[in-house]
C-alpha positions as CSV (number, residue, x, y, z in Angstrom):
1,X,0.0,0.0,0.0
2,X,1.1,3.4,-1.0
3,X,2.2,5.8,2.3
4,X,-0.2,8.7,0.9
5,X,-3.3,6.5,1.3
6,X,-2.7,5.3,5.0
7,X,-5.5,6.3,7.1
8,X,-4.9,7.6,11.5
9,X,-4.4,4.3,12.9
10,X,-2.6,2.2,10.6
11,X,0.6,1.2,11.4
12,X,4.0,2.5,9.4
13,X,7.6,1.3,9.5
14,X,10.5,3.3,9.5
15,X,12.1,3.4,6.4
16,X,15.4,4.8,7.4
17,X,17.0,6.1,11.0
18,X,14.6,8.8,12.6
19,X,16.0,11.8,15.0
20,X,14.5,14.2,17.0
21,X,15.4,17.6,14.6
22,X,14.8,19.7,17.5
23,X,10.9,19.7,17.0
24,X,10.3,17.9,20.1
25,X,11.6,20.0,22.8
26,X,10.9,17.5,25.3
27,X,13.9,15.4,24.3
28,X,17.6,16.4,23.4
29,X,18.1,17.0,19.3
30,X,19.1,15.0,17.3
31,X,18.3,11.9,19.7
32,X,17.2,8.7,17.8
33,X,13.3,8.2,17.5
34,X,13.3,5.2,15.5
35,X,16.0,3.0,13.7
36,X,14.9,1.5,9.9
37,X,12.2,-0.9,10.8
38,X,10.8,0.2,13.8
39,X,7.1,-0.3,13.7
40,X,4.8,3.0,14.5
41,X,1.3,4.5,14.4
42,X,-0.2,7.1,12.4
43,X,-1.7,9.9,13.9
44,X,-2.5,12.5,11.4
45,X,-1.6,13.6,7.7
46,X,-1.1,17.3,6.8
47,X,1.1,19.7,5.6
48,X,3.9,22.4,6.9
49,X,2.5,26.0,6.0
50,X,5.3,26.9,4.0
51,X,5.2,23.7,2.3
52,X,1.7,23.2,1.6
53,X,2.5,20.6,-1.5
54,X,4.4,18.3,0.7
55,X,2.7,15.7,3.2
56,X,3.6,15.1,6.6
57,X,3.2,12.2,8.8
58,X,2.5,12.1,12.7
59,X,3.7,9.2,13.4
60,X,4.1,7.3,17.4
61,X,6.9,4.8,17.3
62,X,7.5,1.6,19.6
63,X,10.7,1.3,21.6
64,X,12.7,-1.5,22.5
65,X,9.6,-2.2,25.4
66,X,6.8,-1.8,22.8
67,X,6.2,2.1,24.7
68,X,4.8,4.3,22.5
69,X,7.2,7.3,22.0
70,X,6.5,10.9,21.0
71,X,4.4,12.2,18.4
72,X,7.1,12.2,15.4
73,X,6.6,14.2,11.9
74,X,7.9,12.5,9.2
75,X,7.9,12.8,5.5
76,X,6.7,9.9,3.0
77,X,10.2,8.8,2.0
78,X,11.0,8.2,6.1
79,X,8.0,5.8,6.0
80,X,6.8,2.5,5.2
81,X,3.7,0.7,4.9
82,X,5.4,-2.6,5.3
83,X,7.7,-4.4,7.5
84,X,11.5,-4.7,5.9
């Protein structure tokens, strides 16, 4: 299945190493969110307002413990819809 037609719930895989780009202020930067393969869930689609033709992801991913971590934006080519 095509990233773009996932729906809030389903779960993604991530398609490469993830880290925090300073977004998540909770956390330091540039801490790793998700290694290639980790399995997450998908919030919400939208868009950045200055870049309303690209699509971005909110995406949950599991740890090591199957927690959920923070809310994650990603873009389509950080994704999967299947497990690698």
């Amino acid at each position: 299945m095509n990233i773009e037609e996932l729906n809030p719930g389903d779960a993604v895989y991530a398609a490469c190493h993830i880290y925090n780009d300073g977004s998540i202020p909770s956390i330091p930067k540039d801490q790793l969110l998700a290694h290639p393969g980790a399995r997450g869930v998908l919030l919400e689609t939208g868009h950045l307002e200055d870049s309303p033709e690209r699509k971005i992801f909110l995406v949950r991913f599991e740890d090591e413990e199957l927690n959920l971590g923070p809310a994650t934006g990603c873009w389509p080519e950080e994704l999967s819809s299947v497990a690698k």
